[in-house]
C-alpha positions in Angstrom: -55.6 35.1 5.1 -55.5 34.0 9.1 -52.0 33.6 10.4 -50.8 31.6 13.5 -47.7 33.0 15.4 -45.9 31.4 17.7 -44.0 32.7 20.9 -40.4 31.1 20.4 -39.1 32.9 24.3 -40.1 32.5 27.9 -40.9 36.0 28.2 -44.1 37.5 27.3 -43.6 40.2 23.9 -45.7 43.5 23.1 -46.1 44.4 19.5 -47.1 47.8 18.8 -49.4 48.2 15.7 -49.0 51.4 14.2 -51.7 53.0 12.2 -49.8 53.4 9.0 -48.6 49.6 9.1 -51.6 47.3 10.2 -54.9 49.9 9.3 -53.5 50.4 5.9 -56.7 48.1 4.3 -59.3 49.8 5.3 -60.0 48.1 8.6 -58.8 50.3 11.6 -57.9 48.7 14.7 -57.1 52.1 16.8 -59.0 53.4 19.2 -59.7 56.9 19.7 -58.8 58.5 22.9 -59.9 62.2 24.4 -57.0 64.0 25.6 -56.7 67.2 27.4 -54.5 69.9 25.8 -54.0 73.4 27.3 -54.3 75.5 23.8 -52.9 79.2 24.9 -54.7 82.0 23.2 -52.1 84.1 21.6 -53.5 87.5 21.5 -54.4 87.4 25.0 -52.6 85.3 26.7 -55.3 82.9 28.1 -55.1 79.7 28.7 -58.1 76.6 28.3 -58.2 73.1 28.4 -59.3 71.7 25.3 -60.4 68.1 24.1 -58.5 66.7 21.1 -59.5 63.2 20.0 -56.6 61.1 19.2 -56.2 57.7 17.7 -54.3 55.0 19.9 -52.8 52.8 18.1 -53.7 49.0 19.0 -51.3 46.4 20.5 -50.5 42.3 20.0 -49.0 40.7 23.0 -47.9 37.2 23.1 -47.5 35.4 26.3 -44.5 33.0 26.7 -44.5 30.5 23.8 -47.9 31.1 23.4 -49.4 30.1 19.8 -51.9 32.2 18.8 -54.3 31.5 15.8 -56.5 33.5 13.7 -55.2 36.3 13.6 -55.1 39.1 10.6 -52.5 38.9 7.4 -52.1 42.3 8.1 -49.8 41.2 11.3 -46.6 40.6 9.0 -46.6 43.8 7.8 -46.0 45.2 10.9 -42.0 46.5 11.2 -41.9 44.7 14.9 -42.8 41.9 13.9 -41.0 41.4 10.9 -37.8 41.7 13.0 -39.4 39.1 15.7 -39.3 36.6 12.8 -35.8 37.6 11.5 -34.8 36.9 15.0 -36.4 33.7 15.5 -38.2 35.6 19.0 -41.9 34.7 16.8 -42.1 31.5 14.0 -45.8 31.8 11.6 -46.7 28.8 12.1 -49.6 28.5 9.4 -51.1 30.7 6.7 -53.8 29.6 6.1 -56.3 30.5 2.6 -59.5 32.6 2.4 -62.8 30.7 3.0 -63.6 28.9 -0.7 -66.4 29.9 -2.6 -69.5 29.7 -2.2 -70.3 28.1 -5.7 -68.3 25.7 -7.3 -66.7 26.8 -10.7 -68.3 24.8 -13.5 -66.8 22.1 -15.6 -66.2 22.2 -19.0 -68.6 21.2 -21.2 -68.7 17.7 -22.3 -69.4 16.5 -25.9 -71.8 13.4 -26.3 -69.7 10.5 -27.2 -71.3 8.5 -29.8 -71.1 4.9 -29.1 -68.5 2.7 -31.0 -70.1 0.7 -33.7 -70.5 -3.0 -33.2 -68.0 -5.0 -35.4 -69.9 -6.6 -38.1 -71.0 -10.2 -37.6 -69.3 -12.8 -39.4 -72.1 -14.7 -42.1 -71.6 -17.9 -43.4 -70.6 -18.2 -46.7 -72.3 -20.7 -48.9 -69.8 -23.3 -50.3 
């Protein structure tokens, strides 16, 4: 479901998004980052620079009183900004439903109604 947040200071907030928080659904947001590690061999003593890949974890920030719409569900599961909106600094302005379906759902089936009979005519009786 898309959320909108809302900025509720004049200062501009940073969310971090932690891997174990927002990526939980299968959609990863992280990027992954080469850093350089000095790995010490320790039979000998020697020392080499190594690359190790590393996931960054990806940020939100929100600009003074910004509104900002569209964004993932996955948002208010994040620890930092649960206590934004416990502290009033961020409102969730709308929630808004998943896309309909494509197809509507079918009605239920109708019986034919028969018609009402017509109400007999009146005849004149012979006197």
């Amino acid at each position: 479901m898309p959320v909108t947040l809302e900025s509720r200071v004049r200062q501009m907030q940073v969310f971090n998004l932690p891997h174990d928080a927002y990526c939980g659904d299968g959609d990863c947001a992280c990027s992954d980052t080469a850093v350089v590690v000095v790995e010490e061999n320790p039979r000998t003593g020697e020392r080499a620079p190594r690359r190790v890949a590393r996931k960054t974890p990806d940020s939100l920030t929100l600009l003074a009183r910004e509104r900002r719409a569209d964004l993932p569900a996955a948002l208010l599961d994040v620890p930092e900004v649960k206590a934004a909106i416990a502290h009033g600094r961020v409102r969730v302005v709308e929630q808004t439903p998943d896309a309909p379906p494509d197809k509507p759902t079918p009605a239920a089936p109708t019986k034919p109604v028969a018609a009402p009979a017509a109400p007999p005519t009146p005849t004149k009786k012979e006197e």
